[in-house]
C-alpha positions, 0 to 999 in steps of 0.5 A: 672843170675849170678852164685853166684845168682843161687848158693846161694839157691842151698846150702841153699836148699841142707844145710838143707836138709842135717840136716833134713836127719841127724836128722831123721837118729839120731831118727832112731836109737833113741829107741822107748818109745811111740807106734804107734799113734791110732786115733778115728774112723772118721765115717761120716766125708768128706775130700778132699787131693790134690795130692793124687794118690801117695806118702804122699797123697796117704798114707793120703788118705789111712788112713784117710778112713781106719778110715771111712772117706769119701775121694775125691782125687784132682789131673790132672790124671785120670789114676792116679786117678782111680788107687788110688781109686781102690788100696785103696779100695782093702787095706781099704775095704771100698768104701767111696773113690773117684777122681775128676780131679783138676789141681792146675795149671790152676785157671779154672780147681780148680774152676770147682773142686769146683763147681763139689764137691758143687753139691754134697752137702755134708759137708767138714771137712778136707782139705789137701793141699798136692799136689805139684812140686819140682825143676823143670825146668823154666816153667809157669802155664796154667794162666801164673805163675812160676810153683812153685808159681803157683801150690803149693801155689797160686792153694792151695791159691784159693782152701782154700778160695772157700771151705772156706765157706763149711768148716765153715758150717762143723764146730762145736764148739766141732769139728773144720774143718781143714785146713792142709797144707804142706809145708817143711823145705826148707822154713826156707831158702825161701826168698819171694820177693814181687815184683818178685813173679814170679822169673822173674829177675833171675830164680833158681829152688831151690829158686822159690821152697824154696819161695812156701815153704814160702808162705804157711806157711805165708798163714796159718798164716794169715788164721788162724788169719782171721779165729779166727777173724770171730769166725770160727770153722775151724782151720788151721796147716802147717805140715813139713813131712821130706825127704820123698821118693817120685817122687818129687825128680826126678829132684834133684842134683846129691849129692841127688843121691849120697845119695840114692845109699849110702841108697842102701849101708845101705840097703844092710848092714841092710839085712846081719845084719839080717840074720846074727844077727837077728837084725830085726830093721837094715833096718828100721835104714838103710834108709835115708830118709822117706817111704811115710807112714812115711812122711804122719804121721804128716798130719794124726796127723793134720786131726784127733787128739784129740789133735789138736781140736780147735788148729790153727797156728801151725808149725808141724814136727813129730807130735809135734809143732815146731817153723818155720822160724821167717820171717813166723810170720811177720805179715805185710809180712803175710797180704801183701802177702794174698793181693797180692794173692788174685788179682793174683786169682782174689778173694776180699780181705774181710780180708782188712776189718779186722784187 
């Protein structure tokens, strides 16, 4: 692998995270006109959002049963797992929270998920694919692929198609099922290379990342097509959550790192102001990058607002739709891709009957 090879995606990755940090320090300081979003209770419902016992997820989850939502948490670590559901009950006071073992890496372990959450025998009216890995080292999945791909595209790939036919029986024509997706801004610079999926010619981390970025927004695009193509009452979004600051960042670049001690300057600064002049808001302006909760408002937005009813094929940051990269509405890109998947998990192809 050639040092230019390795280098290029590097920059790209770093280049726009750079501009999205900038963008929401601006919006920091930017006064706020409209409040805090309120959403409808959500009593009755069911969802169920990978990677769930931490950062983004576990403020997904959090809220979403805040709002009387029964929510099971996916994810590969009991311990974790248990933990999550103890805190949120304690936050929440309610009991309709609850953990499966589901590691998005190993295709038997999705499917014995899906096999435990059908013997409950309830409805699905949300799913969200949270869970993920970034940057890190060359490794393979326990069914042999490259660890990004693997698990954050290809995991949530088969999750979505084996409860697809549970969300289209929850599904109503006044209130749709949906479908949400995270991806990131990284996908704007992700190249998809279909005939090395597995970065098998020359690994980079930040391009094997930047790729699974991409293939989710392409993947919910092409869902959302086949789905309205079957008159389905399910919908399905992809939502960009920022810079959050989460576990994920453990392996990034030391410039990363240069940042946060700069937040911890700010931090420091944005106390002295408020003891000093009483300025309440200098904290929150201080941080560069997002809380959790912050980052977890847009995928919230997704699962329960009003007006996101029977909207599907929307690119989401900040609560509003946006435009992703112009590669993601390749629409022969998009069906290539599915094809692909579906042999890489070993699932039919009924999307070959349709156009």
């Amino acid at each position: 692998m050639s040092l230019l090879s390795a280098l290029v995606p590097l920059l790209r990755v770093y280049c726009i995270g750079l501009r999205v940090i900038l963008h929401q320090l601006r919006r920091r300081f930017q006064p706020r006109c409209a409040p805090a979003s309120v959403f409808p209770t959500q009593n009755g419902k069911v969802a169920i959002v990978t990677g769930g016992t931490k950062g983004i997820g576990y403020q997904t989850v959090k809220h979403l049963a805040r709002l009387g939502m029964h929510v099971i948490i996916a994810g590969n670590s009991e311990s974790d797992g248990q933990e999550a559901v103890r805190k949120i009950k304690e936050e929440t006071l309610t009991g309709k929270v609850e953990f499966l073992y589901c590691d998005l890496a190993s295709m038997k372990s999705i499917r014995r998920f899906v096999q435990q959450f059908r013997a409950k025998n309830c409805p699905l009216h949300v799913l969200v694919n949270n869970a993920g890995v970034m940057l890190v080292p060359e490794r393979k999945t326990e069914d042999g692929f490259e660890e990004h791909f693997g698990l954050n595209y290809l995991g949530h790939f088969l999750l979505t198609n084996l409860l697809l036919d549970t969300l289209k029986q929850s599904g109503t024509h006044s209130h749709s099922a949906r479908i949400i997706t995270v991806s990131s801004a990284t996908h704007y610079v992700g190249k998809l290379h279909l005939n090395d999926l597995q970065s098998r010619c020359s690994y980079s981390p930040h391009g094997a990342y930047a790729q699974s970025k991409l293939a989710l927004v392409l993947f919910t695009y092409r869902l959302q097509h086949l789905l309205t193509a079957n008159g389905s009452h399910v919908t399905a979004n992809v939502v960009d959550p920022g810079v959050v600051n989460t576990e994920l960042y453990q392996h990034v670049f030391w410039v990363v790192k240069v940042v946060k001690w700069m937040t911890a300057w700010l931090f420091f600064k944005g106390i002295v102001n408020v003891l000093l002049y009483q300025d309440k808001s200098a904290i929150r302006r201080t941080y560069l990058s997002l809380s959790p909760e912050e980052g977890a408002s847009t995928t919230i937005y997704a699962a329960v607002s009003p007006e996101m009813e029977g909207a599907g094929g929307c690119y989401l940051y900040n609560e509003e739709r946006t435009k992703s990269a112009d590669v993601a509405y390749d629409e022969e890109l998009q069906r290539r891709l599915w094809t692909e998947s579906c042999k890489m998990v070993g699932i039919s192809d009924e999307a070959s009957r349709l156009p």
